[in-house]
LOTILUM-870777 format. One record per atom (N, C-alpha, C): x, y, z; residue in three letters. Coordinates in steps of 0.1 Angstrom, whole numbers, padded with zeros to 4 digits, always signed. Example, Ala and Ser with C-alpha at 12.3 -4.5 7.8 and 13.67 -1.06 7.14 Angstrom:
# LOTILUM-870777
+0132-0057+0078ALA;+0123-0045+0078ALA;+0132-0033+0078ALA;+0128-0022+0071SER;+0137-0011+0071SER;+0129+0000+0079SER;
This chain:
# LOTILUM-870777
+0204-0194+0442UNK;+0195-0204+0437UNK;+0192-0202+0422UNK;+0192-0216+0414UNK;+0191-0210+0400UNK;+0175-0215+0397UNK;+0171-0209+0388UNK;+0155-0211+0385UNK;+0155-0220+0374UNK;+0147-0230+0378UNK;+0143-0239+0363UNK;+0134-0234+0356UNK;+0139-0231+0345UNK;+0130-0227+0335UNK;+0128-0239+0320UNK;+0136-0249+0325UNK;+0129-0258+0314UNK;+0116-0261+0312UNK;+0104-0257+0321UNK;+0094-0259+0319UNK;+0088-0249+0312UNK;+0090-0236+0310UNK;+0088-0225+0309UNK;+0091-0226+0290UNK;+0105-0229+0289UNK;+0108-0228+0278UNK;+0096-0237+0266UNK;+0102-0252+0270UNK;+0095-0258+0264UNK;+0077-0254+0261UNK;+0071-0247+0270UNK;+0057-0240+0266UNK;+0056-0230+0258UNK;+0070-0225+0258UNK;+0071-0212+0247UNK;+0074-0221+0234UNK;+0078-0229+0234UNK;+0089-0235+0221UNK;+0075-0241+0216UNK;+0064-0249+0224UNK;+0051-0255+0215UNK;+0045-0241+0213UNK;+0041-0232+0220UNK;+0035-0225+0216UNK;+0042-0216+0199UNK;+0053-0215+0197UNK;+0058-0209+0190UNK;+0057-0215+0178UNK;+0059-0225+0180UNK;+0057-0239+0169UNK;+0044-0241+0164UNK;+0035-0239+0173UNK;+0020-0240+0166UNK;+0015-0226+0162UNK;+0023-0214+0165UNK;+0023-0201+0158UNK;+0022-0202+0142UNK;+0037-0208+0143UNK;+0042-0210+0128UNK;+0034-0218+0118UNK;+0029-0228+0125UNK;+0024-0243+0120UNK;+0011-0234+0113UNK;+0001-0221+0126UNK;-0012-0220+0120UNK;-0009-0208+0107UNK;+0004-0199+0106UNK;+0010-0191+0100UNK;+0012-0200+0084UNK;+0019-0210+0089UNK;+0020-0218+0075UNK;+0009-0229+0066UNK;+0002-0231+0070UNK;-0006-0239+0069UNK;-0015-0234+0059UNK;-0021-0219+0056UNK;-0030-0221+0045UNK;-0020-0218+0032UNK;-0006-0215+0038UNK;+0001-0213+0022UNK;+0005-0229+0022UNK;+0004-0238+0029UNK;+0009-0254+0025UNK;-0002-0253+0013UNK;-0015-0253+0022UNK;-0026-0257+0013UNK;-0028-0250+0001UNK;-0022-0237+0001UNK;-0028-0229-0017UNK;-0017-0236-0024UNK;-0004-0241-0020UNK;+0007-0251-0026UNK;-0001-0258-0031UNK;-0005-0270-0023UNK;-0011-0284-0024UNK;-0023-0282-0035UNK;-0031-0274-0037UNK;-0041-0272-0044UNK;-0043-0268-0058UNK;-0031-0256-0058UNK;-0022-0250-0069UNK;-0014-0263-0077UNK;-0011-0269-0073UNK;-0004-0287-0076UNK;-0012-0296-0087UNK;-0028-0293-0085UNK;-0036-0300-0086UNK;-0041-0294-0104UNK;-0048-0303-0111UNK;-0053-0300-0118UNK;-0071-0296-0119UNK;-0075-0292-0128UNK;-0091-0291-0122UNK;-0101-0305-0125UNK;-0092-0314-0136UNK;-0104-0327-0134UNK;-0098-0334-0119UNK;-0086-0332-0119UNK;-0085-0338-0101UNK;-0094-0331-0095UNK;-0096-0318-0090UNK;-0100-0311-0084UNK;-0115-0316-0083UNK;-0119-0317-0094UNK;-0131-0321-0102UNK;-0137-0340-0093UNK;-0130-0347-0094UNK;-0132-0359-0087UNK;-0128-0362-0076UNK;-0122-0350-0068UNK;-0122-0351-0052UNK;-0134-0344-0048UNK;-0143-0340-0056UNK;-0155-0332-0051UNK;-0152-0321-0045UNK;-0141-0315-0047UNK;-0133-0300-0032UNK;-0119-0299-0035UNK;-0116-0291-0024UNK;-0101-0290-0023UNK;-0094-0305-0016UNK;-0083-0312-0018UNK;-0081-0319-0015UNK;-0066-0319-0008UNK;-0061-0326-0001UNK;-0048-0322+0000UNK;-0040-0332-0004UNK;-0041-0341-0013UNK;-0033-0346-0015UNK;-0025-0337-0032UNK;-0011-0336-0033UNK;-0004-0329-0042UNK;-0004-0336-0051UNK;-0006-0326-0063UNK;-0009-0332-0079UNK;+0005-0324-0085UNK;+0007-0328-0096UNK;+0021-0324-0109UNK;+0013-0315-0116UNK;+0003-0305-0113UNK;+0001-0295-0124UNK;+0003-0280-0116UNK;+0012-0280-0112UNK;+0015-0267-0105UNK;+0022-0262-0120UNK;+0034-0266-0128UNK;+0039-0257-0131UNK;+0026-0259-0144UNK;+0022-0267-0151UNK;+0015-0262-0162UNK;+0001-0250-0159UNK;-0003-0251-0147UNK;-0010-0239-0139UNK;-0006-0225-0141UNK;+0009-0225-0136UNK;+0016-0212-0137UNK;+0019-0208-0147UNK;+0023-0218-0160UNK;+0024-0215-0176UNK;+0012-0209-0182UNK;+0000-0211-0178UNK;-0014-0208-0182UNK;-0018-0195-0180UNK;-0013-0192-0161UNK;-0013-0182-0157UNK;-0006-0170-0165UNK;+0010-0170-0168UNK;+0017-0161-0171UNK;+0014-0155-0190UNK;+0005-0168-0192UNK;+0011-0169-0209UNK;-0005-0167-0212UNK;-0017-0168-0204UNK;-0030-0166-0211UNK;-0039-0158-0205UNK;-0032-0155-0193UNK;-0043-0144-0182UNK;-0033-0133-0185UNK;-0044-0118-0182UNK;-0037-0107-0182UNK;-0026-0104-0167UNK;-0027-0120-0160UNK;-0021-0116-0141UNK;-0005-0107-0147UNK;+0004-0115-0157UNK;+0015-0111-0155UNK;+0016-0092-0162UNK;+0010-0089-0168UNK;+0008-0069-0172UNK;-0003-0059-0157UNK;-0008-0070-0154UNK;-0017-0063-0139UNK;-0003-0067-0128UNK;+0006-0075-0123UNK;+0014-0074-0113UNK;+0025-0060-0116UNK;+0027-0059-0128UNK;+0034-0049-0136UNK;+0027-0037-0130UNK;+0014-0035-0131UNK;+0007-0021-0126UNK;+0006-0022-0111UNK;+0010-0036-0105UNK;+0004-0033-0092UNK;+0019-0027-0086UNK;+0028-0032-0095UNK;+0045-0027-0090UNK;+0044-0014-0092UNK;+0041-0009-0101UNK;+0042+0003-0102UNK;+0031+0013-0094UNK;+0018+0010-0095UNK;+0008+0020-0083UNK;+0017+0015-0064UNK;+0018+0005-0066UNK;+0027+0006-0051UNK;+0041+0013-0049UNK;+0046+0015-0063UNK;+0058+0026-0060UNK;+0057+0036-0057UNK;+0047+0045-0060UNK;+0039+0053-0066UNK;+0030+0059-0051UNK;+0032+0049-0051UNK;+0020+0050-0035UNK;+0029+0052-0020UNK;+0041+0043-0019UNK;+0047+0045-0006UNK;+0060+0057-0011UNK;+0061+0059-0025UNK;+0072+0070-0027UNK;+0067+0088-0021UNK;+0051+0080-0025UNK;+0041+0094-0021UNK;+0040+0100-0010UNK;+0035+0090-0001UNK;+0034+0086+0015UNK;+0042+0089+0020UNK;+0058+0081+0020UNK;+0068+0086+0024UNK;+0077+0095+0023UNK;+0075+0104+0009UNK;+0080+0115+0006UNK;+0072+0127+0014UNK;+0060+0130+0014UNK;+0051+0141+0019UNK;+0048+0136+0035UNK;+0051+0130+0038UNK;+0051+0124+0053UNK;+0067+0131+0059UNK;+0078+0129+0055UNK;+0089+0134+0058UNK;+0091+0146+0057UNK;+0087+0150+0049UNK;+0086+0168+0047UNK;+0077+0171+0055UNK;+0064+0168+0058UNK;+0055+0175+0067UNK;+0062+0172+0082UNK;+0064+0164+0087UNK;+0071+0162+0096UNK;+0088+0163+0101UNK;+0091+0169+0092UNK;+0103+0179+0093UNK;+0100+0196+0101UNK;+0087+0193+0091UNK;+0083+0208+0095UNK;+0072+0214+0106UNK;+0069+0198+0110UNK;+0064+0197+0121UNK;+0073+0204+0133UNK;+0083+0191+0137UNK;+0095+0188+0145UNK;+0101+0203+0148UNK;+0108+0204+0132UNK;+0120+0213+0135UNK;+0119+0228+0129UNK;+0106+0236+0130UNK;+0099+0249+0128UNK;+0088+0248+0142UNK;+0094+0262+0150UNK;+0087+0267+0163UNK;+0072+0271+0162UNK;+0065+0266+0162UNK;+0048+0273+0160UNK;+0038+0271+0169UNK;+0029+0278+0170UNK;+0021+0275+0183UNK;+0011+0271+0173UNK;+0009+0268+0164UNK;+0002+0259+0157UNK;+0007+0242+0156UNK;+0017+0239+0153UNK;+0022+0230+0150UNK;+0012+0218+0158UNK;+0007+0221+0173UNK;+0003+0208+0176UNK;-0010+0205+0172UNK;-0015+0220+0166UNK;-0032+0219+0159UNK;-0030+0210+0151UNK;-0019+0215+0140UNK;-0014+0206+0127UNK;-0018+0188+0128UNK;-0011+0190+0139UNK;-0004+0173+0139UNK;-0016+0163+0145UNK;-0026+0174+0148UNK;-0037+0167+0154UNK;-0048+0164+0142UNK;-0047+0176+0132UNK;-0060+0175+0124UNK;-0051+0168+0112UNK;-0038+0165+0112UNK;-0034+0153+0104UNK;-0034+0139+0105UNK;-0037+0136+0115UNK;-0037+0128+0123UNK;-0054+0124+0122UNK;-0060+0130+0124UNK;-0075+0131+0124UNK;-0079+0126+0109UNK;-0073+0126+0101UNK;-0076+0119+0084UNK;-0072+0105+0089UNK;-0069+0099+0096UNK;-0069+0086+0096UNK;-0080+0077+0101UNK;-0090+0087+0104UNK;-0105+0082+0109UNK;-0110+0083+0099UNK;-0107+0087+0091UNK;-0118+0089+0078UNK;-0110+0076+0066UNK;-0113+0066+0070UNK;-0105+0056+0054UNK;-0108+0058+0040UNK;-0105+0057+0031UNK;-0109+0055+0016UNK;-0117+0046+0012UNK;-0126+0041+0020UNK;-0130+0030+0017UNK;-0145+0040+0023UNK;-0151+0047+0029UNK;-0160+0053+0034UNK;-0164+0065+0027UNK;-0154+0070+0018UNK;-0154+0083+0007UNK;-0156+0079-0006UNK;-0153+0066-0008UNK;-0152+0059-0019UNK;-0158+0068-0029UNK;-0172+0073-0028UNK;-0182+0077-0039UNK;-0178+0090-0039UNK;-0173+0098-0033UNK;-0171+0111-0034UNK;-0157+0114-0039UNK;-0149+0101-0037UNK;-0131+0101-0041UNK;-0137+0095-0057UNK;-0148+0092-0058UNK;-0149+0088-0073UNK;-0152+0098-0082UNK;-0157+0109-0077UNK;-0166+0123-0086UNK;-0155+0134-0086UNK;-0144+0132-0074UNK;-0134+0143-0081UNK;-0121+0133-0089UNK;-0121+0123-0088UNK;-0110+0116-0096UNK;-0115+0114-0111UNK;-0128+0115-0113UNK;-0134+0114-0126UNK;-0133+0132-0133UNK;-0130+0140-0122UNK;-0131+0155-0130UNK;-0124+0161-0114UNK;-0109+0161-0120UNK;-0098+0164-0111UNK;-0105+0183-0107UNK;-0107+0189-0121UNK;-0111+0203-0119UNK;-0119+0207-0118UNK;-0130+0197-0112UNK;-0138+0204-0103UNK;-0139+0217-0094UNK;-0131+0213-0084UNK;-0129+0228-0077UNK;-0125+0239-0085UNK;-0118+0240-0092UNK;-0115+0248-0105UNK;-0130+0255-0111UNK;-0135+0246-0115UNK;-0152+0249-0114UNK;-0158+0253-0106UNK;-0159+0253-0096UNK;-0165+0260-0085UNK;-0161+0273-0081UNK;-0150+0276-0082UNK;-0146+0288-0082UNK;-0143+0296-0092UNK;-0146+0293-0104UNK;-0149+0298-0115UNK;-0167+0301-0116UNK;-0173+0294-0110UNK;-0189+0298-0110UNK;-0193+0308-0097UNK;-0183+0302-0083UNK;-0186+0314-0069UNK;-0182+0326-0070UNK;-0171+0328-0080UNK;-0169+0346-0082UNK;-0173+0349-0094UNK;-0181+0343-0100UNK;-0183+0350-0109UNK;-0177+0352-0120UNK;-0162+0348-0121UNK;-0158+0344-0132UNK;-0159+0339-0147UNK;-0165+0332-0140UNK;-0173+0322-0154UNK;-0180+0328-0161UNK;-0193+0338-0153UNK;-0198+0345-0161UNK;-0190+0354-0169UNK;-0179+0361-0166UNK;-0172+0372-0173UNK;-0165+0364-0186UNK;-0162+0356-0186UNK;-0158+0346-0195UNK;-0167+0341-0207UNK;-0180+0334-0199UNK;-0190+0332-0207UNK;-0192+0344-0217UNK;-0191+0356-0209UNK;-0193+0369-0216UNK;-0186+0374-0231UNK;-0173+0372-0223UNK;-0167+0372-0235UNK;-0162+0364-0246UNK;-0165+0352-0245UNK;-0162+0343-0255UNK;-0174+0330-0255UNK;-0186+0335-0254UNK;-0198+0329-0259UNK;-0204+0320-0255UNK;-0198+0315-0244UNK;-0199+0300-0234UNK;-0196+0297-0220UNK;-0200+0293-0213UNK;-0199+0294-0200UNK;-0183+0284-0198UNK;-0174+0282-0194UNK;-0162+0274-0193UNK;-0166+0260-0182UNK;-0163+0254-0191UNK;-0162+0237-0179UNK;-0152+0234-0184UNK;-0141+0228-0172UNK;-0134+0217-0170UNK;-0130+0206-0170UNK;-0126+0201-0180UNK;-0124+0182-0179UNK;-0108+0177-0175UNK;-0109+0171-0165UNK;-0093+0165-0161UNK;-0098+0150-0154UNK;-0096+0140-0165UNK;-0103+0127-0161UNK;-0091+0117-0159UNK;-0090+0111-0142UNK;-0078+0104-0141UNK;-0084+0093-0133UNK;-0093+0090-0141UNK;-0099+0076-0137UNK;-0092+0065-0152UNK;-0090+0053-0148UNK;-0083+0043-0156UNK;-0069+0048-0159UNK;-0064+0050-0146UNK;-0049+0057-0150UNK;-0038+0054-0136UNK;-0026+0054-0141UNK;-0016+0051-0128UNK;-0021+0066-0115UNK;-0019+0075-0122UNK;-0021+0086-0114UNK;-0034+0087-0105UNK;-0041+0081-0111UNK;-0058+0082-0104UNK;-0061+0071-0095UNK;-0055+0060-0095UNK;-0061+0047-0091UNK;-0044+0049-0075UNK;-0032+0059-0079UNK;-0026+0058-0069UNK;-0028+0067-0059UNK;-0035+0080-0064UNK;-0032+0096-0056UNK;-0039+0090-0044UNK;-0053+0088-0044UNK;-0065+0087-0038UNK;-0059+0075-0023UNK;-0049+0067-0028UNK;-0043+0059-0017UNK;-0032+0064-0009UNK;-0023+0074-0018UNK;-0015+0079-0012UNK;-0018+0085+0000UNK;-0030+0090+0002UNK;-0035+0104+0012UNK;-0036+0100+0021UNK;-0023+0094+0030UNK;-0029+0087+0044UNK;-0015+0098+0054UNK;-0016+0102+0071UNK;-0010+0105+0076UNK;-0003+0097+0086UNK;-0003+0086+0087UNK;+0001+0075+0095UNK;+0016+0078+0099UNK;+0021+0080+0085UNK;+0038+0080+0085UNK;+0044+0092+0094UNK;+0035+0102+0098UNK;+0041+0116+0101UNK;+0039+0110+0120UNK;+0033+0103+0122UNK;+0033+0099+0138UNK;+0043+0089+0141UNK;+0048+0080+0128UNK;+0063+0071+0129UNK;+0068+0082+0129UNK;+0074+0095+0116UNK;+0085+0100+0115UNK;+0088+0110+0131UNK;+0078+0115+0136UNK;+0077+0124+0145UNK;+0081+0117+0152UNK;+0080+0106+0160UNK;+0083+0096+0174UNK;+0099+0098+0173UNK;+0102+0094+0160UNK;+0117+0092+0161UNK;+0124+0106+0159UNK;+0119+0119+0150UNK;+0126+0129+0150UNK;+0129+0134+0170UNK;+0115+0126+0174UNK;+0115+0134+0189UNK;+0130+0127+0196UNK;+0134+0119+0192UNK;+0139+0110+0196UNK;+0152+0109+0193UNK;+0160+0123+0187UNK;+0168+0124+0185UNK;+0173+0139+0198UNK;+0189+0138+0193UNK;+0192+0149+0199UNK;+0188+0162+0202UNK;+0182+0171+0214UNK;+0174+0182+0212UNK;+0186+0191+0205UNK;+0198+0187+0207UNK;+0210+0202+0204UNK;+0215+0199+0188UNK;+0210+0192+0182UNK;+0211+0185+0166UNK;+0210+0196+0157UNK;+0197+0206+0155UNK;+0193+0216+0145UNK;+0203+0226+0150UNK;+0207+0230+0160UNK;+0215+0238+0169UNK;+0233+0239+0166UNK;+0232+0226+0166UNK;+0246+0221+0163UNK;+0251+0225+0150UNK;+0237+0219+0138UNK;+0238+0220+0123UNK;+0239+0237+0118UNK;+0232+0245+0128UNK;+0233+0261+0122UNK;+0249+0267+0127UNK;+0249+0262+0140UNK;+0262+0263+0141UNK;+0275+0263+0131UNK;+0272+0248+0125UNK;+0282+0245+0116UNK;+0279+0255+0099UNK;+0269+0261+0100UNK;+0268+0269+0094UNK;+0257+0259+0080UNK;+0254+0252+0085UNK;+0243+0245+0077UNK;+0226+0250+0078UNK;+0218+0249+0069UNK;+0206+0255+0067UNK;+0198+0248+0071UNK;+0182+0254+0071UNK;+0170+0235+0065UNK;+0176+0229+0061UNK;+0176+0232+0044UNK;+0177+0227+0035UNK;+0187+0211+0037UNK;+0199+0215+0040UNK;+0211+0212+0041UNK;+0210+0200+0057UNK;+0210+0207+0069UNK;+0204+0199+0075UNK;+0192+0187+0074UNK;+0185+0188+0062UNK;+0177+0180+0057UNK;+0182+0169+0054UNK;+0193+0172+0042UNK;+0192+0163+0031UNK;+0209+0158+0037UNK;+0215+0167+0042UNK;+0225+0159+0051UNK;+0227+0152+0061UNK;+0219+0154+0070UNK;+0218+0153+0088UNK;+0212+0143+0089UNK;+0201+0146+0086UNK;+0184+0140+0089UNK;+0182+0132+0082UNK;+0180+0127+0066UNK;+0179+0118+0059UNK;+0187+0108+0059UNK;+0198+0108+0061UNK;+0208+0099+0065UNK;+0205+0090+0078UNK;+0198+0098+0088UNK;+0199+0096+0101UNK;+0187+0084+0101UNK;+0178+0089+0090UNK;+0162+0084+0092UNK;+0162+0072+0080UNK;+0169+0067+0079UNK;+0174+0056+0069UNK;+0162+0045+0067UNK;+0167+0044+0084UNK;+0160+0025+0089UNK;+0143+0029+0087UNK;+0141+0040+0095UNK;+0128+0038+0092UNK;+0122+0042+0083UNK;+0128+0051+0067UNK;+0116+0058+0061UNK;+0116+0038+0053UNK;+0133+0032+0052UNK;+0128+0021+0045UNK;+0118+0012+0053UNK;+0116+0011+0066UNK;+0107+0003+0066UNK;+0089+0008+0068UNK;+0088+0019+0068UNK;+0073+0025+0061UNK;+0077+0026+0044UNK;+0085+0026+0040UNK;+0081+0025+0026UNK;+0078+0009+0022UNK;+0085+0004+0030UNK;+0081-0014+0026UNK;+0071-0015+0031UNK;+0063-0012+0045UNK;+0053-0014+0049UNK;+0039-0004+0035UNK;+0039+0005+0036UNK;+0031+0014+0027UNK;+0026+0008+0008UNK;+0042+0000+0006UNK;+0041-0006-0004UNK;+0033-0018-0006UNK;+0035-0025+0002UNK;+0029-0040+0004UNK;+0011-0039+0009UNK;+0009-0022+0012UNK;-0005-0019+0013UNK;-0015-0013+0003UNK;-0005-0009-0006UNK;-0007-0004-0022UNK;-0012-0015-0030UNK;-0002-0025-0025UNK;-0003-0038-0036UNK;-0012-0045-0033UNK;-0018-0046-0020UNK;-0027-0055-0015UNK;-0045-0046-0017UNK;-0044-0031-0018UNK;-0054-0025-0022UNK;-0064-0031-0033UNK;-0078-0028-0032UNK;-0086-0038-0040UNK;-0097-0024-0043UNK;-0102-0023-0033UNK;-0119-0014-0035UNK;-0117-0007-0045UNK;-0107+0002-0040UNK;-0105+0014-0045UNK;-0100+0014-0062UNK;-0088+0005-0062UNK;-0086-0001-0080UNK;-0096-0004-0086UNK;-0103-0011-0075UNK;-0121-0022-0090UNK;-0123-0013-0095UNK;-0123+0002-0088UNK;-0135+0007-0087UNK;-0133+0020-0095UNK;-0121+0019-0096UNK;-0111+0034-0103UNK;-0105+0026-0115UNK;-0102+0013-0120UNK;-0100+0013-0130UNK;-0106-0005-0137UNK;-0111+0002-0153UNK;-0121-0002-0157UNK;-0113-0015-0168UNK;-0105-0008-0174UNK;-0096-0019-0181UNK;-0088-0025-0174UNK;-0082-0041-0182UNK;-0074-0043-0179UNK;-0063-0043-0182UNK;-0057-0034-0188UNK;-0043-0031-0184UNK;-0042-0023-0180UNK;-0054-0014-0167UNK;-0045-0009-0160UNK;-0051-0012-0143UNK;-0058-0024-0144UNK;-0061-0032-0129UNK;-0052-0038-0130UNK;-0050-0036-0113UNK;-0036-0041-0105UNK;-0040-0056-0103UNK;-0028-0065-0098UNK;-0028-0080-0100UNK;-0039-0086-0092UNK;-0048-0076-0078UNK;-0051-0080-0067UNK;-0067-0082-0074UNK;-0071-0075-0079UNK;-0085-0072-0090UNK;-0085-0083-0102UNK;-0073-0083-0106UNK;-0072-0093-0117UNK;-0074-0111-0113UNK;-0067-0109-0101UNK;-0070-0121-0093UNK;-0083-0126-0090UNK;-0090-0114-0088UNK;-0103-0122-0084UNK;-0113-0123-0096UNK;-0106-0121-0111UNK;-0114-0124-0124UNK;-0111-0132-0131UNK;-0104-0142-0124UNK;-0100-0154-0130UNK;-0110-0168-0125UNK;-0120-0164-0116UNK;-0135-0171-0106UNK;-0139-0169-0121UNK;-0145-0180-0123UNK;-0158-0180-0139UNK;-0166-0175-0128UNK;-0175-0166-0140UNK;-0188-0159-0140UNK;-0201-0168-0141UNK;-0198-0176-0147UNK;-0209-0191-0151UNK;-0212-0197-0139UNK;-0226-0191-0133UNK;-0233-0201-0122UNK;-0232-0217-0122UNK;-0235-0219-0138UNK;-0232-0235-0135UNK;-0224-0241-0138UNK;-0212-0234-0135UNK;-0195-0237-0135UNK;-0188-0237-0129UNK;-0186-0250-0120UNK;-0173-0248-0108UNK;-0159-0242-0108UNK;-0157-0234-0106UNK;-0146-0223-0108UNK;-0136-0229-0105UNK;-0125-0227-0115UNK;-0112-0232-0116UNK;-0105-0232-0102UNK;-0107-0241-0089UNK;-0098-0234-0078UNK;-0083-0237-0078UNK;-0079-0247-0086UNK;-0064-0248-0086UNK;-0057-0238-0095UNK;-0064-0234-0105UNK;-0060-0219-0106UNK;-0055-0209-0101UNK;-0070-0206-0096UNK;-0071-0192-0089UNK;-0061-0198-0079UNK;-0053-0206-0069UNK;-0048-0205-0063UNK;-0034-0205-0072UNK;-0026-0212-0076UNK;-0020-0206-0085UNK;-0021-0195-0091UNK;-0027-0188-0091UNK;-0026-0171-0097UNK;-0024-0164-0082UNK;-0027-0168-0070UNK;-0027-0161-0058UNK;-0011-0165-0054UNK;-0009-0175-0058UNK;+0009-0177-0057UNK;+0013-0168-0063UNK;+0014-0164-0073UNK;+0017-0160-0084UNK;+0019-0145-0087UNK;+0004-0137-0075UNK;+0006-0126-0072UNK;+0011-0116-0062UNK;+0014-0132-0051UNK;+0019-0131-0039UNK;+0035-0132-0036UNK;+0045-0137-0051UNK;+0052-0141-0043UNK;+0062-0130-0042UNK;+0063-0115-0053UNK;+0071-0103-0048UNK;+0063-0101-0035UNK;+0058-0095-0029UNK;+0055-0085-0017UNK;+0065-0101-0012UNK;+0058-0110-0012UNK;+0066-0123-0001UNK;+0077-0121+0001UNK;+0083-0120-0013UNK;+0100-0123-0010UNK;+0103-0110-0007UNK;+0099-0100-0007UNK;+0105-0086-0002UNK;+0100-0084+0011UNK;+0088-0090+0020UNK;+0095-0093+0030UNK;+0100-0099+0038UNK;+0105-0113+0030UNK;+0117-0119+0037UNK;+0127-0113+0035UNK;+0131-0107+0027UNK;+0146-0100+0025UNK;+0144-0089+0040UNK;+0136-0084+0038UNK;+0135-0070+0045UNK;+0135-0071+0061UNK;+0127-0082+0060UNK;+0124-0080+0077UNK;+0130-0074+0089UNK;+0140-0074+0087UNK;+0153-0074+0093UNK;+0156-0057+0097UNK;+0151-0051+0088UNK;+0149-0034+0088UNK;+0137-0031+0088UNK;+0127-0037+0086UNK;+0114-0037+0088UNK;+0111-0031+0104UNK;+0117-0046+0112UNK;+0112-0044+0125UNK;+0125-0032+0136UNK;+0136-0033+0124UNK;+0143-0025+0134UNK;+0138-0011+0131UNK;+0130-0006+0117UNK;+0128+0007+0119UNK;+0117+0013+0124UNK;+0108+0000+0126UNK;+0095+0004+0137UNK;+0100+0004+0153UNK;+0109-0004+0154UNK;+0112-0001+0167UNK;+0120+0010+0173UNK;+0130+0013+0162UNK;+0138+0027+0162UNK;+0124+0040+0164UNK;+0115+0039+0158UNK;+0099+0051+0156UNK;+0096+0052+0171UNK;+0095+0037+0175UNK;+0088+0039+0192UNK;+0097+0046+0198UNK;+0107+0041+0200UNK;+0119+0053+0212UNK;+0114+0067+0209UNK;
């Protein structure tokens, strides 16, 4: 007996359709709006949807009089900066998780794991007092042993520290990089390889080292690219933490810059075919990287689960 599933299908097919439909719909409208000019905007009382011809002189305004196009530049770079981080010190710690015997190892992997309850967004003030004076600790242990005083002693002054990496690539990315997320993707999948692999590799007379950068990196392709795409696209979308860590603009990222194109003037209706046009504008790399990507995206998260 064969089963009819025409009924079945077609509920999946509307439902899938009105997935898309609710998926697509507010990027129709930032189109539609972005289109518009602001005296239109202006005499529809609102957003409107009917499409206006000032999209591209919108975009010309954008690129040629707003700082968006030198901030998408810093947001490219603190997001490189950010998943190169992530996913470089994520693969090494979880190398050394996996493939070094320790009866510590599952302490490890629990109290690294355990920084993921704690967000950046809840330290904020405290991620702000050592990023403004990196050598702090440096100071503290130059005043707990006593140090300082021998110092002071001999050269007339007590020693302070200044290492200020606030308004800087380094400061506005470190503080994001510090997440453990990646070591519970890389681990699922190292588990998930051959137990006779590191065995095989000493055999053949290969080391860590060698087994690392021969065996295992090769192996781990699919997924470090798709946590570095995923890690990247969360660099770039970061906001708190940039307002808040950098003061100029050339060195706020596009996501910050975006939201200072809203006039300040209470009795001034804010440009919204703009600002939507500048949200096109700062959206559409991560976009198109990933549509190119998807494709390794989802196969290297699925590759992590096995």
């Amino acid at each position: 007996m064969i089963e009819d599933r025409s009924g079945i299908d077609r509920i999946a097919l509307v439902l899938l359709l009105a997935g898309i439909a609710a998926i697509l719909l507010p990027i129709v409208i930032a189109v539609v709006v972005a289109s518009q000019s602001y005296e239109a905007f202006l005499r529809a009382g609102g957003i409107s949807l009917m499409p206006g011809a000032s999209l591209l002189a919108n975009l010309t305004h954008i690129i040629r009089d707003t700082p968006l196009p030198r901030q998408v530049l810093n947001s490219l770079i603190i997001a490189l900066i950010v998943a190169a981080v992530k996913c470089g010190f994520a693969f090494l710690a979880t190398f050394a998780l996996v493939f070094f015997d320790s009866r510590w190892s599952r302490i490890v992997f629990a109290l690294t794991l355990a920084t993921v309850m704690l967000p950046l967004d809840l330290i904020v003030v405290t991620t702000y007092q050592v990023v403004a004076n990196v050598a702090m600790p440096l100071n503290a242990l130059l005043e707990t042993t006593g140090l300082g005083a021998l110092l002071s002693g001999a050269g007339g002054g007590v020693p302070h520290l200044e290492w200020n990496l606030l308004d800087s690539y380094a400061g506005i990315a470190a503080p994001l990089a510090v997440s453990s997320t990646s070591v519970f993707i890389y681990r699922q999948f190292f588990l998930g390889l051959p137990r006779d692999l590191p065995r095989a590799a000493a055999m053949d007379g290969a080391g860590p080292l060698r087994f690392l950068t021969d065996i295992l990196l090769p192996l781990s392709k699919t997924p470090l690219i798709a946590t570095f795409i995923f890690w990247f696209i969360g660099g770039w979308n970061a906001y708190l933490w940039p307002l808040v860590a950098a003061t100029s603009a050339d060195r706020q990222p596009a996501i910050v810059g975006l939201s200072r194109l809203a006039s300040t003037d209470l009795d001034q209706i804010p440009d919204v075919p703009m600002m939507m046009a500048g949200a096109l504008f700062v959206s559409f790399l991560p976009v198109l990287l990933i549509g190119l990507m998807q494709g390794r995206i989802v196969k290297g998260l699925t590759l992590a689960e096995k």
